[in-house]
TITI-822332 format. One record per residue (C-alpha): residue number from 1; residue in three letters; x, y, z. Coordinates in steps of 0.25 Angstrom, whole numbers, plus 2048, in hexadecimal, padded with zeros to 3 digits. Layout:
k: NUM	r: ala	east: X	north: Y	up: Z
...
***
This chain:
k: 1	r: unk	east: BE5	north: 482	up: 2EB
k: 2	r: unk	east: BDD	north: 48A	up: 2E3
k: 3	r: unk	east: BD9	north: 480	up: 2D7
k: 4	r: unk	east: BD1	north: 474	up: 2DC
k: 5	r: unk	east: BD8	north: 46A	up: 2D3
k: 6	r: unk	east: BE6	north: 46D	up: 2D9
k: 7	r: unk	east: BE4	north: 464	up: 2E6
k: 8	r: unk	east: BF3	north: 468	up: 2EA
k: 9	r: unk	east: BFF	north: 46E	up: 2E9
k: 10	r: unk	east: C0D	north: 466	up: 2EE
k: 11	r: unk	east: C1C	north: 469	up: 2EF
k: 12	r: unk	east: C23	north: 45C	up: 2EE
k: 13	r: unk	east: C31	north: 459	up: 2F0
k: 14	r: unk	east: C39	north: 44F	up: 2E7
k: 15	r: unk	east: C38	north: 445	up: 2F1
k: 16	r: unk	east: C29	north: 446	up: 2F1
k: 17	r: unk	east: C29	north: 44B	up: 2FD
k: 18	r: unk	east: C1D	north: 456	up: 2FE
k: 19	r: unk	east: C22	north: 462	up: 304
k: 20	r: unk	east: C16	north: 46B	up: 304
k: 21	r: unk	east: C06	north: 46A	up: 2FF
k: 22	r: unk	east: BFA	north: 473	up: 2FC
k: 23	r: unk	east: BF1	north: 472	up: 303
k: 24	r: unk	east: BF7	north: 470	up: 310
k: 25	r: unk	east: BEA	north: 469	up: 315
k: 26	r: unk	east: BEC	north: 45F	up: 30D
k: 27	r: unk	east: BF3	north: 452	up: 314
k: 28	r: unk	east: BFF	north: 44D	up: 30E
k: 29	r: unk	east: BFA	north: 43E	up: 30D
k: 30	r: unk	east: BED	north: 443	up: 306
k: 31	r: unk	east: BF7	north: 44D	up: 2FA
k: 32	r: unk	east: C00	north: 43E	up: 2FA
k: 33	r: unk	east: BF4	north: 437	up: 2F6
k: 34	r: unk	east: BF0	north: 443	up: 2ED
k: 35	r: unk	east: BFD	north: 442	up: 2E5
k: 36	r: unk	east: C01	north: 43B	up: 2DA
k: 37	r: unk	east: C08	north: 42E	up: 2DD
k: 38	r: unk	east: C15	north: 42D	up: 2E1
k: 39	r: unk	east: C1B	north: 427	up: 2D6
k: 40	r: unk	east: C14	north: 434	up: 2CD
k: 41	r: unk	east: C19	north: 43D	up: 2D7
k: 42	r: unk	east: C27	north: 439	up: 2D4
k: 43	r: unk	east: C26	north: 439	up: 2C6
k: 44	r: unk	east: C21	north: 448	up: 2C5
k: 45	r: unk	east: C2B	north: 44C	up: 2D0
k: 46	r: unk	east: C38	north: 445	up: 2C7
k: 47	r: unk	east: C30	north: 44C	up: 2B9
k: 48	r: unk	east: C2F	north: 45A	up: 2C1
k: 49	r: unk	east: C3C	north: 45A	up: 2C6
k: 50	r: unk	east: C45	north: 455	up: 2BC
k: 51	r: unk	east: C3C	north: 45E	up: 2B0
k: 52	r: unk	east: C3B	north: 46A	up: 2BA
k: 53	r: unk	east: C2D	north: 46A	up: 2B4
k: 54	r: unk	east: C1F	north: 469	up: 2BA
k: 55	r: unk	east: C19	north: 45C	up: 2B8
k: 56	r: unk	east: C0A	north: 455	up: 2B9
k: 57	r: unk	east: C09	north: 447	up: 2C1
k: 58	r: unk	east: C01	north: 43E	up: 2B8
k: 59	r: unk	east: BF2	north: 43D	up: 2BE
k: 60	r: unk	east: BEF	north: 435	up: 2C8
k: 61	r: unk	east: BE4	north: 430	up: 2D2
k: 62	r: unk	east: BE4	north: 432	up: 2E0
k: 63	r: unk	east: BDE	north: 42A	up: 2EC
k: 64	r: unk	east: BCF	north: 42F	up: 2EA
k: 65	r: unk	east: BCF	north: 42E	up: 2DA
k: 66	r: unk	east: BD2	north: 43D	up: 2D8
k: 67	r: unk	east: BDB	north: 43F	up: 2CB
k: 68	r: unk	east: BE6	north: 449	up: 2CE
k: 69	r: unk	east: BF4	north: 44C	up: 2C6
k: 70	r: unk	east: C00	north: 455	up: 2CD
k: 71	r: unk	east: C06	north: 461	up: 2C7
k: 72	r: unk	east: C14	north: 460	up: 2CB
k: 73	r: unk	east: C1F	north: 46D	up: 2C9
k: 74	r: unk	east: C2D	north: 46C	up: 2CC
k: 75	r: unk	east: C33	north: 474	up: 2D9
k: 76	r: unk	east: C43	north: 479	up: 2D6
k: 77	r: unk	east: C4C	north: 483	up: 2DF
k: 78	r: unk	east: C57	north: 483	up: 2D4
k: 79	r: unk	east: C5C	north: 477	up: 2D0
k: 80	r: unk	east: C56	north: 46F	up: 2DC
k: 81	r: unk	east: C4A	north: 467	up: 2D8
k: 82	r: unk	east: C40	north: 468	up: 2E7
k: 83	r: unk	east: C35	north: 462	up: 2E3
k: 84	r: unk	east: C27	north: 466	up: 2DC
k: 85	r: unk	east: C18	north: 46C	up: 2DF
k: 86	r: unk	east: C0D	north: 463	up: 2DA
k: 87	r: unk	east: C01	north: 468	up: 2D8
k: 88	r: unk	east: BF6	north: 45E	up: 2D9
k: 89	r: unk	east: BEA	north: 45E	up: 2D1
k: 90	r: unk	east: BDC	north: 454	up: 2D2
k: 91	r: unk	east: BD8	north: 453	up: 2C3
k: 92	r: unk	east: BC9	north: 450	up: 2C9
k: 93	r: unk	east: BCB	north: 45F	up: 2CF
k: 94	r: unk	east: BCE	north: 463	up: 2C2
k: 95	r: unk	east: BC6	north: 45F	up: 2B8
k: 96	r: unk	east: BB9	north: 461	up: 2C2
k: 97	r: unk	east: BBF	north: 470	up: 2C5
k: 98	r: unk	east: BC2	north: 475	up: 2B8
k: 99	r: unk	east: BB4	north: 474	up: 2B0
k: 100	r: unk	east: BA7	north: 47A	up: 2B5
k: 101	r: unk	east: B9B	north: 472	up: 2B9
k: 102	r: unk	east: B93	north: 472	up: 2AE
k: 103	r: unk	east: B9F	north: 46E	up: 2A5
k: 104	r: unk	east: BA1	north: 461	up: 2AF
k: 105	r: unk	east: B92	north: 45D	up: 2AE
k: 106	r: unk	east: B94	north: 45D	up: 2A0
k: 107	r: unk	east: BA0	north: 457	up: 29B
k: 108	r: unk	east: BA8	north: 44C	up: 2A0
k: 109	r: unk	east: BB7	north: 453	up: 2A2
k: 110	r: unk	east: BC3	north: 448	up: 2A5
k: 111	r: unk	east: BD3	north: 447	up: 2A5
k: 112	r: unk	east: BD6	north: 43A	up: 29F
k: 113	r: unk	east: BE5	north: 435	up: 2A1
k: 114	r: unk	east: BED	north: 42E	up: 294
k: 115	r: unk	east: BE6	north: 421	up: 295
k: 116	r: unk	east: BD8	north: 428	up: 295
k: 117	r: unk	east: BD6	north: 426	up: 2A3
k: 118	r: unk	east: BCE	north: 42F	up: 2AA
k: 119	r: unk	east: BD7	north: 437	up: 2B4
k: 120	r: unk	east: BCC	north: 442	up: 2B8
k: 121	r: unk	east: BBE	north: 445	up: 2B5
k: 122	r: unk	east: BB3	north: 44F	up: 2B7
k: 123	r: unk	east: BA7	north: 454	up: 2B2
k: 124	r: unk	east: B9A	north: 449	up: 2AE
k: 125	r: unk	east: B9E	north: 43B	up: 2A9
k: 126	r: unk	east: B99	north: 439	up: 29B
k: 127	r: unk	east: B9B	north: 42D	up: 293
k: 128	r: unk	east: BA0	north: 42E	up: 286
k: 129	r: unk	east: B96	north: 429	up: 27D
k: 130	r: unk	east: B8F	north: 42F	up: 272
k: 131	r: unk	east: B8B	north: 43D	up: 273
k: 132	r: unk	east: B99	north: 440	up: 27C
k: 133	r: unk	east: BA4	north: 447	up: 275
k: 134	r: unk	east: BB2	north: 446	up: 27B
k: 135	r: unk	east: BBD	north: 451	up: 27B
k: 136	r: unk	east: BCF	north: 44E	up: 280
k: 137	r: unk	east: BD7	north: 456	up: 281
k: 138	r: unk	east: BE6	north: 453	up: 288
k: 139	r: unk	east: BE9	north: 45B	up: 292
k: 140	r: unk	east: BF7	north: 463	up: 28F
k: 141	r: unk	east: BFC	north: 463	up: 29C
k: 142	r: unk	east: C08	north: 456	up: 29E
k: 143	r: unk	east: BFC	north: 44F	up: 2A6
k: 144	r: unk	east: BFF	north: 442	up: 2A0
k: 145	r: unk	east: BF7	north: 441	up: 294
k: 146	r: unk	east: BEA	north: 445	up: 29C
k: 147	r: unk	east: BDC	north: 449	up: 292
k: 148	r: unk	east: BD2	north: 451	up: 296
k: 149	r: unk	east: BC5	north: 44B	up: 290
k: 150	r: unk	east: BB6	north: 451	up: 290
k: 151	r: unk	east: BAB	north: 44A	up: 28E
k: 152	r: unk	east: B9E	north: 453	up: 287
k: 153	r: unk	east: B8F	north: 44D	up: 284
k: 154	r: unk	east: B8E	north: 454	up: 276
k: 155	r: unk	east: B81	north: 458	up: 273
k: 156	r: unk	east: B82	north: 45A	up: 265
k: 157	r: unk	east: B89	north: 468	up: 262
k: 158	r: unk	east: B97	north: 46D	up: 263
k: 159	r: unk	east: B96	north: 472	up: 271
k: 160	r: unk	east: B99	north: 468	up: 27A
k: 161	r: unk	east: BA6	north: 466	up: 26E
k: 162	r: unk	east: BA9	north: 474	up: 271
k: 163	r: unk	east: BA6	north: 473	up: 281
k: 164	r: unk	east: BB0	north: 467	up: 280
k: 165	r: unk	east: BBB	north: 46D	up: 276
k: 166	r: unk	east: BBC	north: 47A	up: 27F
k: 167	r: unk	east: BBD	north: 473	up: 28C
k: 168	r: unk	east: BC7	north: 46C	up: 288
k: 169	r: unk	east: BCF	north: 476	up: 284
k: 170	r: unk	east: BCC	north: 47F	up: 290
k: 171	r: unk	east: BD1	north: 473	up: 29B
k: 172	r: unk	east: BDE	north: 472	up: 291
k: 173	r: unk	east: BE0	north: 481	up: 291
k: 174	r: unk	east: BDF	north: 480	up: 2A1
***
């Protein structure tokens, strides 16, 4: 997989059965433990297949603590419904991938979940106390209400308000 954030590809049958995987090297208990639980596997397999539409498993943790959400797209010869290709994507991966270093030293980037709880989080830890300014934004994809959030110290000008807004609205555009 060329992108370090996609930690796999799958081709599931209805059943849940996994017909195929990439990479190959990985084993098929260690891709069990990297999916979505069952009960999630199920759900997006019923939304796919009855919608004919690609889906997005709600985020999870698995064993290890990584944060992760499935990509899911359904497969159809005709009228007959085979299954789906998940594409399986760490969020940790993601977020600590997609900024450059000195952005991460920084800033404090994060994916919060509906409730504010934080799913993912890269870049330095800063507390939000005086002298932090904070910037949302909801995510556009259907990840379940997800927020990207970034943390700036400011330093009294319009630049980290700037650095902030424009990051912001590069990650959504991406």
């Amino acid at each position: 997989l060329e992108s370090p954030h996609w930690v796999a590809v799958t081709w599931t049958e209805p059943s849940l059965n996994t017909l195929w995987s990439a990479p190959s090297a990985r084993s098929q208990a260690d891709l069990a433990r990297a999916r979505p639980p069952l009960v999630e596997q199920e759900r997006v397999m019923r939304l796919a297949g009855s919608t004919g539409r690609a889906t997005y498993s709600s985020p999870y943790f698995a064993p290890g603590g990584d944060a992760y959400i499935e990509y899911t797209v359904p497969i159809n010869s005709g009228n007959v419904y085979l299954g789906t290709f998940n594409t399986l994507m760490s969020l940790n991966t993601f977020a600590k991938t997609l900024l450059p270093d000195w952005f991460l030293a920084k800033y404090d980037l994060s994916i919060t979940d509906a409730g504010g709880h934080v799913v993912s989080r890269a870049g330095a830890p800063l507390d939000r106390g005086e002298g932090y300014m904070t910037q949302s934004q909801k995510l556009a994809l259907p990840w379940r209400d997800l927020q990207l959030n970034v943390i700036a110290r400011q330093r009294g000008s319009t630049l980290a308000a700037i650095t902030v807004a424009t990051t912001i609205l590069a990650l959504t555009g991406l």
